[in-house]
C-alpha positions as CSV (number, residue, x, y, z in Angstrom):
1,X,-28.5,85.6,-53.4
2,X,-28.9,83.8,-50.2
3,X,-31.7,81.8,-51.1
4,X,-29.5,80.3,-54.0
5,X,-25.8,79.7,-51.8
6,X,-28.2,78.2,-48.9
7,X,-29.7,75.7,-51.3
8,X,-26.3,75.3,-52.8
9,X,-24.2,74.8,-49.6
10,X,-26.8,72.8,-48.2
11,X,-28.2,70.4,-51.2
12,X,-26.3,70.6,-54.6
13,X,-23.1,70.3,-53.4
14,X,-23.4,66.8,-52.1
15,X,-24.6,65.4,-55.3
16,X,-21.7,67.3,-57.5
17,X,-19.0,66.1,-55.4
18,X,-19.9,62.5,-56.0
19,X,-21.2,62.6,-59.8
20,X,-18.3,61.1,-60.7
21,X,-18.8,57.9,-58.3
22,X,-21.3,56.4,-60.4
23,X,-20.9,52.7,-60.7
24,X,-21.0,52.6,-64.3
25,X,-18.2,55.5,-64.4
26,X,-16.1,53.2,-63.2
27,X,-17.2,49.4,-63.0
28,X,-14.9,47.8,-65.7
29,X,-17.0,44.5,-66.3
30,X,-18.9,43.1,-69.3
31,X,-22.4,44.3,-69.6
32,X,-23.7,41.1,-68.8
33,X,-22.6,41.5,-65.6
34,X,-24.1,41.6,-62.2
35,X,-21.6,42.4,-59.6
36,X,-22.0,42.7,-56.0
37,X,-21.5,46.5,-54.4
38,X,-20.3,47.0,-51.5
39,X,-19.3,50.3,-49.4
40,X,-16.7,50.7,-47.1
41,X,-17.5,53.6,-44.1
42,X,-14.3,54.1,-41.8
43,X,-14.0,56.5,-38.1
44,X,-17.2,58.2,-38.1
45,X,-16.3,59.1,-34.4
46,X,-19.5,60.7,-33.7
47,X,-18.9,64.1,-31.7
48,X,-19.3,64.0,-28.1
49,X,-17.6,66.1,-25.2
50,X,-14.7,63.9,-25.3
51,X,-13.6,65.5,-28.7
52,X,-13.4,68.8,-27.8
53,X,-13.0,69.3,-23.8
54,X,-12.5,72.7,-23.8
55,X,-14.8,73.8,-26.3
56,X,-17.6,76.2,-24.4
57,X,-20.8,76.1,-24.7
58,X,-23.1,77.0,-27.3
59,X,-20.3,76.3,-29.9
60,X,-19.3,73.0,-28.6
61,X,-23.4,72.2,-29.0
62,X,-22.8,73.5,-32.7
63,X,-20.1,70.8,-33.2
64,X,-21.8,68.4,-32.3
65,X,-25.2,69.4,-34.5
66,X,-22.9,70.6,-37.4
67,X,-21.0,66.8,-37.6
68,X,-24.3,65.0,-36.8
69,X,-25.8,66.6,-40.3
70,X,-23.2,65.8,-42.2
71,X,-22.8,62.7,-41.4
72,X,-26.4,62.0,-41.6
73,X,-26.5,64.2,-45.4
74,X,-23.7,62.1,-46.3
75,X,-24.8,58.5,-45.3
76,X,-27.9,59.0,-46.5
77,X,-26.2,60.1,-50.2
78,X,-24.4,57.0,-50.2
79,X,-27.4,55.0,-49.4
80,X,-29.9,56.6,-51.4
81,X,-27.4,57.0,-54.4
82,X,-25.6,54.1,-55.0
83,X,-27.7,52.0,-53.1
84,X,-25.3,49.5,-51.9
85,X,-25.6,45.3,-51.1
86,X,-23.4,45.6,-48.3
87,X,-22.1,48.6,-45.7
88,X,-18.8,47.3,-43.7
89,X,-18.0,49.7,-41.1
90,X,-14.3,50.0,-40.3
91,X,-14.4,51.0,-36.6
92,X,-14.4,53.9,-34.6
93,X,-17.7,54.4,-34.2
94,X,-17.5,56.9,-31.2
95,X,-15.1,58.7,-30.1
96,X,-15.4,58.6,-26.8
97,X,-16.8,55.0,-26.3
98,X,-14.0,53.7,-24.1
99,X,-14.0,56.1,-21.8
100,X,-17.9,55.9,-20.8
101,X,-18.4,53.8,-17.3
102,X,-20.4,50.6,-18.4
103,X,-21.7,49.9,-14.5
104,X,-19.8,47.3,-14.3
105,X,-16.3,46.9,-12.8
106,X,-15.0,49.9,-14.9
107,X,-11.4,51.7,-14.5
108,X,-11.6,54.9,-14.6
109,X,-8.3,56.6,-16.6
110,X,-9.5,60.2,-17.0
111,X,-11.6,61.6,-14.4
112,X,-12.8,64.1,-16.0
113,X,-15.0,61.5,-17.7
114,X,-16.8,60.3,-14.3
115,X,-20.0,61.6,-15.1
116,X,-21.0,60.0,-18.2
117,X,-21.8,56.8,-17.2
118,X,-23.5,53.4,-19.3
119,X,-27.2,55.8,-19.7
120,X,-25.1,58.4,-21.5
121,X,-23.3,55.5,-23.7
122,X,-26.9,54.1,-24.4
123,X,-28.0,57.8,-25.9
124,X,-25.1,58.0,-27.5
125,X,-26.0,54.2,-29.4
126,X,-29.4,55.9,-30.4
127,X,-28.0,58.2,-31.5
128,X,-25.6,56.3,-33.9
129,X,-28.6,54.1,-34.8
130,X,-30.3,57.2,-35.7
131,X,-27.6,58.6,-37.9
132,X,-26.3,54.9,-39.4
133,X,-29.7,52.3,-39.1
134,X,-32.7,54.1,-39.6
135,X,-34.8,53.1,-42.4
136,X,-35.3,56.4,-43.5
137,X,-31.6,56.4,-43.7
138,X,-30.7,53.1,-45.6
139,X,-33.7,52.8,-48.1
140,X,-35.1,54.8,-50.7
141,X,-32.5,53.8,-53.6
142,X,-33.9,50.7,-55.9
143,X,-37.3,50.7,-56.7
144,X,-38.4,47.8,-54.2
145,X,-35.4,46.7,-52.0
146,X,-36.3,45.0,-48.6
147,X,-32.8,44.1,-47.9
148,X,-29.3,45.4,-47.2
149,X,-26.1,44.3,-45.0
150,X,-24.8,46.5,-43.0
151,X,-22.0,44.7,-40.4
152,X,-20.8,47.5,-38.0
153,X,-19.4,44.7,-35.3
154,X,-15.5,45.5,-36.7
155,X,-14.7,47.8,-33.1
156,X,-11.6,51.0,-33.0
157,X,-9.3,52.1,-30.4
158,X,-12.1,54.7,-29.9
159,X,-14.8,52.2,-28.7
160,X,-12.7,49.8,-26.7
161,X,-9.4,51.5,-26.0
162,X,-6.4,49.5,-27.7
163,X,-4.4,46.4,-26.5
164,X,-3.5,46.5,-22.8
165,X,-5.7,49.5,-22.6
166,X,-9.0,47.4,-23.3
167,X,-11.6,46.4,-20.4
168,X,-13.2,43.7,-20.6
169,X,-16.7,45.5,-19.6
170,X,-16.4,47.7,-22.7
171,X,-15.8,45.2,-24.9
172,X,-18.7,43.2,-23.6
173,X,-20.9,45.9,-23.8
174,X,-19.6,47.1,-27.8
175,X,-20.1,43.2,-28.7
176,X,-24.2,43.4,-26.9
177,X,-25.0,46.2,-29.5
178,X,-22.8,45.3,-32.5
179,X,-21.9,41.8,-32.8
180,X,-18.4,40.4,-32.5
181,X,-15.3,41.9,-34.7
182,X,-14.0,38.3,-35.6
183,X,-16.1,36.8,-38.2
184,X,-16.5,35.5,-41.7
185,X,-19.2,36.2,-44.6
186,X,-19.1,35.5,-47.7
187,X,-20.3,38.4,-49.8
188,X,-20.4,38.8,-53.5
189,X,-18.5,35.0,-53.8
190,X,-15.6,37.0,-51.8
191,X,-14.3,35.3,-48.1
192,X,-14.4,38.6,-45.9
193,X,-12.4,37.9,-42.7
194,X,-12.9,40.6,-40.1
195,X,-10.1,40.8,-37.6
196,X,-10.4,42.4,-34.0
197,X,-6.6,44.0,-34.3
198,X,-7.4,46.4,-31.8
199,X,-7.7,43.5,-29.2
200,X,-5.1,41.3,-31.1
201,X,-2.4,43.7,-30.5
202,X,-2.3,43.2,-26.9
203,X,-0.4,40.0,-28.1
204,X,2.7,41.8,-28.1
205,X,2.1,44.0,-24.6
206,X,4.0,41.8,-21.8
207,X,1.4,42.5,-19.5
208,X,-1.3,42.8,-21.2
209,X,-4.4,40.4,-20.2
210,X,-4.6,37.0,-22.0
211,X,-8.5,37.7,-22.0
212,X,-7.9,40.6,-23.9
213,X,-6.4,38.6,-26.7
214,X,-7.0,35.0,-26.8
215,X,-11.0,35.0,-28.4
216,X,-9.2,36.5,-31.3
217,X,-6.0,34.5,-31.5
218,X,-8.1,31.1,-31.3
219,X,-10.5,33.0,-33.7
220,X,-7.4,32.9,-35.8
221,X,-6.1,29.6,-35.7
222,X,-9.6,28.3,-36.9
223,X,-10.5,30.9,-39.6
224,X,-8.9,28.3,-42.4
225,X,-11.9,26.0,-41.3
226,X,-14.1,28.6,-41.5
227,X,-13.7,30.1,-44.5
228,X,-14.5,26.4,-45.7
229,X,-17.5,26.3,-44.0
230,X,-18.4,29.4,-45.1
231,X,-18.0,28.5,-48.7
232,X,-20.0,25.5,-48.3
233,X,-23.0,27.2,-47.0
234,X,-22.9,29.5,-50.0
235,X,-22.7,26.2,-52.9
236,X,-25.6,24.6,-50.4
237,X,-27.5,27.6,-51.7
238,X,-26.5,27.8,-55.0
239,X,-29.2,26.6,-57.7
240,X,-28.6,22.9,-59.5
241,X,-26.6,23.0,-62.7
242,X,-29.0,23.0,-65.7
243,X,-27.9,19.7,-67.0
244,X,-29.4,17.9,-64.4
245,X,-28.2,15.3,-61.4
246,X,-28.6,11.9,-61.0
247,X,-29.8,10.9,-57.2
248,X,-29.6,7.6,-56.0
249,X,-32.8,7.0,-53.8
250,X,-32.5,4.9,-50.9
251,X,-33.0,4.8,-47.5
252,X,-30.6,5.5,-45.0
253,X,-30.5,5.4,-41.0
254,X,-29.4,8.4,-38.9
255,X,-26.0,6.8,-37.9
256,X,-25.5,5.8,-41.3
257,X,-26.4,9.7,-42.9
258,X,-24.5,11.4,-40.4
259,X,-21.4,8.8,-41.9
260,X,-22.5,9.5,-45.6
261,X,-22.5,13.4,-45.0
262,X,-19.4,13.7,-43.0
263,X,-17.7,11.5,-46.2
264,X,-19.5,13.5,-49.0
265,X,-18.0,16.8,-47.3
266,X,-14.4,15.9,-47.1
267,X,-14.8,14.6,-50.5
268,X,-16.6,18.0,-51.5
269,X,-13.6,19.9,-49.7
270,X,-11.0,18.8,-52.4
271,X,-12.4,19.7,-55.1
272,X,-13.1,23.0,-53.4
273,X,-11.9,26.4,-54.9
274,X,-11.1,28.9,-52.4
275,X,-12.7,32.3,-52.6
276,X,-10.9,35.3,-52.8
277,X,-10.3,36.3,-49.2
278,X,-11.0,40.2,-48.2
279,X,-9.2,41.2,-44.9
280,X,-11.1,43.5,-43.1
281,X,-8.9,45.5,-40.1
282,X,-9.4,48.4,-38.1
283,X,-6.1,49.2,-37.6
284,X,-3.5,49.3,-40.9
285,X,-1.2,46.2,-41.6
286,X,2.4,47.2,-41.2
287,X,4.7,48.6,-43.6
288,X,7.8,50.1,-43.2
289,X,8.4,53.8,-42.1
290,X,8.0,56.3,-45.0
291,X,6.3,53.6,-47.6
292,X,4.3,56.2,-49.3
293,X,0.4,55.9,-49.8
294,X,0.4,57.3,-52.9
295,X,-1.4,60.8,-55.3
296,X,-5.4,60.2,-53.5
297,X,-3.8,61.0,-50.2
298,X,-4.9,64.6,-49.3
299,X,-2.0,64.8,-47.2
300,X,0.8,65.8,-49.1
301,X,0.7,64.0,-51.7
302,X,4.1,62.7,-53.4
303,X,6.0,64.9,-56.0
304,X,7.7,62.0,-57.7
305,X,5.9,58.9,-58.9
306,X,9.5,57.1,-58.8
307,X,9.9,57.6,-55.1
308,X,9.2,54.4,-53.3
309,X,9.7,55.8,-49.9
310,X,8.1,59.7,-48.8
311,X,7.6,60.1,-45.3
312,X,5.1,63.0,-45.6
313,X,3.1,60.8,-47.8
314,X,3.1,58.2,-45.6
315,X,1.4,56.8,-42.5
316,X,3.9,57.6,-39.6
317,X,4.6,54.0,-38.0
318,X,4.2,55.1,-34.5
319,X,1.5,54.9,-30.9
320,X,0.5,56.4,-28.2
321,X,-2.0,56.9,-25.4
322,X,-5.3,54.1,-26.7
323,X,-3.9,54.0,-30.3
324,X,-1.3,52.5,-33.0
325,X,-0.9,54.0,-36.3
326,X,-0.5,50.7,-37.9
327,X,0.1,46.8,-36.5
328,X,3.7,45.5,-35.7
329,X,5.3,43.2,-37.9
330,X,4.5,40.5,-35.9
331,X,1.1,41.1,-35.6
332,X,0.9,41.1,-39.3
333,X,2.9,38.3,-39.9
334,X,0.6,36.2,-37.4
335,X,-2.7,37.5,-39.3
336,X,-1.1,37.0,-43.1
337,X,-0.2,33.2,-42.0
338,X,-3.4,32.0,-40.3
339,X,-5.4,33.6,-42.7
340,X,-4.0,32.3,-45.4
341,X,-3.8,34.1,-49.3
342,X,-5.1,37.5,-48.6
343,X,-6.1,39.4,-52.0
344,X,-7.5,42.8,-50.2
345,X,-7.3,44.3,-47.4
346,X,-9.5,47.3,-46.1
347,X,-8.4,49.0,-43.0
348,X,-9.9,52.3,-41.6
349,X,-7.8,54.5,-38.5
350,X,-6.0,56.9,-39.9
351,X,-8.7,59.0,-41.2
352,X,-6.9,59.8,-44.5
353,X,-7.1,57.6,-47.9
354,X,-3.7,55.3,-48.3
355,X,-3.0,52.0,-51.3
356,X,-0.6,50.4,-51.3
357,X,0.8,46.8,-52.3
358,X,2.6,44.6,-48.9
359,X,5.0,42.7,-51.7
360,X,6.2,41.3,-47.9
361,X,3.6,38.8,-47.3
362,X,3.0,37.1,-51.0
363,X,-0.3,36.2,-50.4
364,X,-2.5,34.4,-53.6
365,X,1.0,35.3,-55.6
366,X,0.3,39.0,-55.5
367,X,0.5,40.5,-51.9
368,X,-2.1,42.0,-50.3
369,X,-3.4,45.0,-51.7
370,X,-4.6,47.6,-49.1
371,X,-6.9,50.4,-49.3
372,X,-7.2,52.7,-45.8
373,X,-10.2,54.3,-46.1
374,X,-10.5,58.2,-45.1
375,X,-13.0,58.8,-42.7
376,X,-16.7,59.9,-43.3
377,X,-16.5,63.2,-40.7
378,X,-15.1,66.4,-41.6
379,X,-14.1,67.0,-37.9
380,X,-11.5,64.3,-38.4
381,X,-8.7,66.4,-39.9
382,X,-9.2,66.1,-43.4
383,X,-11.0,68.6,-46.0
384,X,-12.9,66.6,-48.2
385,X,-13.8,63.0,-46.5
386,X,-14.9,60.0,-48.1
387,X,-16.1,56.6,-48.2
388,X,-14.9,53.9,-50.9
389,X,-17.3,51.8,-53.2
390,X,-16.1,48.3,-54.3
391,X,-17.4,46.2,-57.1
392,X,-17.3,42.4,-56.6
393,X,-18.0,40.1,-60.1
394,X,-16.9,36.4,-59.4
395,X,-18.9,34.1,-60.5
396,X,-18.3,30.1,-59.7
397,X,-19.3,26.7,-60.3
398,X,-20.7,24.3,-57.8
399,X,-17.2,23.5,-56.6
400,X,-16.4,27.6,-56.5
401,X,-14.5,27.5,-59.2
402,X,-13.9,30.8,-61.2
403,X,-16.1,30.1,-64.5
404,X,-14.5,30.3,-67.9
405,X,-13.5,33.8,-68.8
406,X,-14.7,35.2,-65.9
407,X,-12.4,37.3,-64.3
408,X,-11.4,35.0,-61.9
409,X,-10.6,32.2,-64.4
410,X,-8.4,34.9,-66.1
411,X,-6.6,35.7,-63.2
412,X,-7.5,39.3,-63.4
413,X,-8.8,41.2,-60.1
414,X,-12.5,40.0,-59.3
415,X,-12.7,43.6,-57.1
416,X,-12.5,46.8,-58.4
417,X,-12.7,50.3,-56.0
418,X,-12.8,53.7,-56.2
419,X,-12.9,56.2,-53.7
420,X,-15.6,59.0,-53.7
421,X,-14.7,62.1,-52.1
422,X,-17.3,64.6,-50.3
423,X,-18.0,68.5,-50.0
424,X,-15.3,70.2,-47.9
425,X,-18.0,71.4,-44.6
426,X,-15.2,74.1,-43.4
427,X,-14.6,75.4,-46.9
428,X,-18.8,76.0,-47.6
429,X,-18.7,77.5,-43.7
430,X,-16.0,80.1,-44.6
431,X,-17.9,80.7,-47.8
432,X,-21.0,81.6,-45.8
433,X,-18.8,83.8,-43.4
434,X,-17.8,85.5,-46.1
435,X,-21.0,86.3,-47.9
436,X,-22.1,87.5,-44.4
437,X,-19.3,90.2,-44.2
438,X,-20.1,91.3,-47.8
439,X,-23.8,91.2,-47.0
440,X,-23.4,93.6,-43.8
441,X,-21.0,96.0,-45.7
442,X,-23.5,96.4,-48.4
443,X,-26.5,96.9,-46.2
444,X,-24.1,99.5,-44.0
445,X,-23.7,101.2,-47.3
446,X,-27.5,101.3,-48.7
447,X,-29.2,102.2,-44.5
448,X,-26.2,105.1,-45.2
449,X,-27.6,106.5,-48.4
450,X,-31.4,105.9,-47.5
451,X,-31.2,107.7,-44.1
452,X,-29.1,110.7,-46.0
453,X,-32.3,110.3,-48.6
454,X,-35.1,110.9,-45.5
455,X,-32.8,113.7,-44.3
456,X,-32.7,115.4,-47.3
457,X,-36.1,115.4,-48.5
458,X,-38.2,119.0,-48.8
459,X,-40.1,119.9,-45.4
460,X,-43.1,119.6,-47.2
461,X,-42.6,115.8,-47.8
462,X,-40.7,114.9,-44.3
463,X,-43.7,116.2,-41.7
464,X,-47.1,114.9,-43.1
465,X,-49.1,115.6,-40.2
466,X,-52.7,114.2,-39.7
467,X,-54.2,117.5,-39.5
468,X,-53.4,120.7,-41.1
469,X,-51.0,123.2,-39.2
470,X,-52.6,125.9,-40.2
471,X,-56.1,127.5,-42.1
472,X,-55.8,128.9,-46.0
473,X,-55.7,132.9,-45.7
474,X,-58.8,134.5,-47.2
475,X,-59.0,137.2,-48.9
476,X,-59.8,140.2,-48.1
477,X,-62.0,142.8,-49.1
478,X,-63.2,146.6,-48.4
479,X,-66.3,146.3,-45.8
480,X,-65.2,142.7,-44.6
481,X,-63.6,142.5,-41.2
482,X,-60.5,143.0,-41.0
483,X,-57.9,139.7,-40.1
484,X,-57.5,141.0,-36.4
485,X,-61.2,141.1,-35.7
486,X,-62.6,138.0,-34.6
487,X,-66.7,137.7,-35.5
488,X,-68.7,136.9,-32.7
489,X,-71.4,133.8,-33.7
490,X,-74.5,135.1,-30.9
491,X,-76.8,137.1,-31.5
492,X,-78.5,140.3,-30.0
493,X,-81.5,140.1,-27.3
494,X,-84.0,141.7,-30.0
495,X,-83.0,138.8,-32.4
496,X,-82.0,140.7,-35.1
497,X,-78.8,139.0,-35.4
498,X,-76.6,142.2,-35.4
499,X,-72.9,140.7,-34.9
500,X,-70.9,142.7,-32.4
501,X,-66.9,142.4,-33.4
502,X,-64.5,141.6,-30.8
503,X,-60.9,142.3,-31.0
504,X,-58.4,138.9,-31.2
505,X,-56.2,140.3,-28.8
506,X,-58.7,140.8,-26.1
507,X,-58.0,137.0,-24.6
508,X,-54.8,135.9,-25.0
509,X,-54.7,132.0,-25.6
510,X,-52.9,129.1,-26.5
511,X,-53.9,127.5,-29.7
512,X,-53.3,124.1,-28.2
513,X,-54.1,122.9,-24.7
514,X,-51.3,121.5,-22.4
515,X,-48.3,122.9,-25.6
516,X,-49.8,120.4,-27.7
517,X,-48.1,117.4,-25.1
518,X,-51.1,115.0,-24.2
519,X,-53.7,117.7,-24.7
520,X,-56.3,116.9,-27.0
521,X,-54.3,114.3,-28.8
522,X,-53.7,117.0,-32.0
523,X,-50.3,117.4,-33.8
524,X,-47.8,119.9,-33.0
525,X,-47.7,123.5,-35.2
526,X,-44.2,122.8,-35.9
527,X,-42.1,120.2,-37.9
528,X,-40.6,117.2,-35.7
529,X,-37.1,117.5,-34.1
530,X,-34.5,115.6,-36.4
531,X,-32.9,112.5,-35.0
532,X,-29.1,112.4,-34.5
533,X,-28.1,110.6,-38.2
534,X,-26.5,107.6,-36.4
535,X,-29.5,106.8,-34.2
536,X,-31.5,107.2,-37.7
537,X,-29.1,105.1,-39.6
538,X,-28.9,102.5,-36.7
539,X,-33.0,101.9,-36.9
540,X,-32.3,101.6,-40.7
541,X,-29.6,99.3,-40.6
542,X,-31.3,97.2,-38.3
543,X,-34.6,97.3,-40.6
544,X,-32.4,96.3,-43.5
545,X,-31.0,93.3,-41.7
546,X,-34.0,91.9,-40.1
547,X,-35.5,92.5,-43.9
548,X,-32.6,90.1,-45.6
549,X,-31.6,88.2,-42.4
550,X,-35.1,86.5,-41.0
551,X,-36.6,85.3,-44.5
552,X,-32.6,83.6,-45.2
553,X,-32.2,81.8,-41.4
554,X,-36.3,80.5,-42.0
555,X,-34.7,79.1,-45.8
556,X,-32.0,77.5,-43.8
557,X,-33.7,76.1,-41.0
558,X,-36.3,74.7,-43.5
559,X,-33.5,72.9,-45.7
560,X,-31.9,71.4,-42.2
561,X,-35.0,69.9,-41.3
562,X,-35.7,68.3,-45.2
563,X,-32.1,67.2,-46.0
């Protein structure tokens, strides 16, 4: 039985849960198509003492070896699997990255913290690398794939603390390993803005640092120019049209080409088609309190479809120490408008799945659809987390134009998501707990009836000793000594071998040397004392477990270390 709930705990499970994620099970495009996939991976928050300060020791240790697993059984699913172009990471990579010193000037808020200083932050980045970059990790889906994206740079409250709260030295040190949280990529002919909200918000803090916030504000207030650029690198790449080009060749001086290319791009730019823009935030946009996330939420989700408005359902619109459950209106209002038309938006923070439409801000004519993607750890506070997988088919002409009946051209969504939901880690735990306690009750039962079995057996078959306890009688006839009379083996002095009898009884002795304790190393004449029963049915019991339990922990060990 173990055997097959080990393997199934520990293997199957993974790939049931996710069956249904298949591309083709949901991708809704011709067959002709070849869309771009991308995966979203929100608050992995890798354990570390921070989590759980009061948590003793060796079940804090467990925690932490318990999360690492999954996390590394479920990343390595969703890379070996679906096999992904592109892995965004939402933030919250750690949990405790802010509060690690970084050597530098560094303000200590929590003491308690004091000793984990930049060498433990720099384990704790192998660590992620191990769990998150590792070949082994990211390959071994198509059949020859050299290549994959994976952007992590997007930073949480967790790794830098949040607005006024942010050092500057953590920051620096997130942006040496990761990259910067502002940026633009064009992926799948899609614009993907990534926003630093977590540093943004300290926009609205009074006295809140301008350092904290102004890289991203005046990342802001050029990301229109960007996104252009960004688009024009990708048509620079593009392959020529098949009809063919004419080129005028002639010869042109440095001055003169620098005039001709700055004159061929702005007259490039207006005929350009902008992309569909993805807005990629840690932190949730705002909405107002009680908008409801809808029926994938695991936390209660709403009753009545017609209900706009369901405050269990919904993100609560509140902060606190180093977080904000979603951005202030102003916030928003400054992203939406310097951005520009915003189709999507994929956020990460809250650690439980959320979609809804922001009718508020009527980007591209539609809003701006959000997704909040649960996180990918089961220590997070949910029961089955989850990643999303997104399907990007958009394909343009050499001005980035939407081609004919494309869905693009048709106004019809050029993304398509669906979340994908993993095993619930607590729920196959309890399971094993309770196969335990059923296991130890029935082997309680089966050492009671096999020790009342040895205890019951016939003398004859309880003592086998090694030698026999006493000699067959012989018979006995008229004229043959009589069984008191011992016969005496020497002979007479005239040799004639007359045998003198001698009486048994003349020289009392015992039959074993020393009572038969240490003596010659023979059994005793007698049958061994019993054992109390419970001392007996103790050694069974413990027989019985060692039997069952020691060839189940080697299984489970040697499915830890494969998968």
């Amino acid at each position: 039985m173990w055997i097959w709930l080990l393997h199934w705990g520990e293997v199957r499970i993974y790939d049931k849960e996710v069956r249904t994620c298949d591309w083709g099970n949901w991708e809704r495009w011709p067959k002709h198509a070849t869309p771009h996939h991308v995966a979203f991976v929100a608050d992995p928050q890798i354990i570390d003492p921070h989590t759980y300060p009061g948590r003793p020791w060796p079940l804090s240790s467990l925690t932490i070896a318990f999360t690492d697993k999954y996390l590394q059984r479920s990343y390595r699913l969703l890379q070996r699997r679906f096999d992904p172009d592109t892995t965004y990471f939402l933030g919250d990579l750690f949990d405790g990255g802010r509060e690690w010193s970084t050597g530098e000037t560094f303000h200590e808020v929590d003491k308690r913290w004091h000793k984990y200083g930049k060498s433990y932050w720099d384990k704790e980045y192998k660590r992620f690398a191990k769990l998150f970059f590792d070949p082994s990790q990211v390959y071994g889906g198509e059949a020859g794939r050299r290549e994959k994206n994976i952007i992590a740079s997007l930073p949480g409250n967790h790794d830098l603390g949040f607005a006024a709260g942010i050092q500057g030295s953590v920051r620096r040190r997130f942006q040496a390993f990761f990259g910067k949280g502002d940026r633009v990529d064009v992926i799948g002919n899609h614009t993907f803005v990534g926003v630093d909200t977590v540093s943004l918000s300290a926009m609205d803090v009074a006295d809140a640092a301008p350092e904290i916030w102004q890289s991203t504000n005046e990342f802001l207030d050029g990301v229109k120019e960007a996104r252009l650029q960004a688009t024009e690198a990708l048509l620079g790449e593009l392959p020529e049209p098949p009809t063919g080009r004419k080129f005028v060749h002639s010869r042109v001086e440095p001055a003169e080409q620098s005039i001709s290319k700055a004159q061929h791009t702005s007259r490039d730019r207006k005929k350009l088609t902008e992309l569909p823009t993805v807005l990629l935030s840690h932190v949730p946009l705002y909405r107002e309190p009680g908008t409801r996330c809808g029926f994938l939420r695991e936390k209660w989700p709403p009753s009545n479809f017609e209900q706009e408005l369901d405050e269990r359902n919904a993100i609560r619109v509140g902060g606190g120490y180093q977080y904000q459950n979603v951005l202030t209106k102003e916030i928003t209002k400054t992203i939406a408008e310097k951005v520009g038309n915003i189709d999507y938006a994929f956020s990460g923070d809250d650690h439980d799945y959320c979609e809804l439409t922001h009718r508020a801000y009527p980007s591209a004519g539609r809003g701006i659809h959000e997704i909040t993607v649960k996180s990918l750890s089961f220590a997070m506070g949910v029961n089955h987390p989850g990643f999303v997988l997104a399907s990007l088919w958009n394909p343009i002409d050499e001005n980035a134009a939407p081609l004919p009946g494309t869905p693009g051209n048709l106004r019809s969504p050029t993304l398509h998501s669906h979340l994908c939901l993993l095993p619930n880690q607590l729920a196959i735990l309890m399971q094993y707990g309770f196969y335990v306690v059923i296991t130890i009750v029935l082997l309680l039962f089966s050492s009671v009836i096999a020790t009342l079995e040895a205890r019951n057996k016939p003398k004859d078959q309880q003592y086998n000793s090694i030698l026999p306890m006493k000699a067959p009688t012989p018979p006995y006839s008229d004229g043959n000594p009589s069984p008191t009379t011992a016969i005496s083996g020497m002979s007479g002095a005239n040799g004639n071998g007359h045998l003198a009898p001698r009486s048994v009884n003349s020289r009392p002795k015992s039959v074993q040397p020393s009572n038969g304790v240490g003596g010659y190393g023979l059994p005793t004449s007698g049958p061994k004392k019993k054992k109390m029963f419970i001392v007996a049915w103790a050694e069974q019991l413990g027989r019985d477990l060692v039997w069952v339990g020691v060839p189940s922990l080697a299984w489970f060990l040697w499915l830890w270390n494969k998968y």
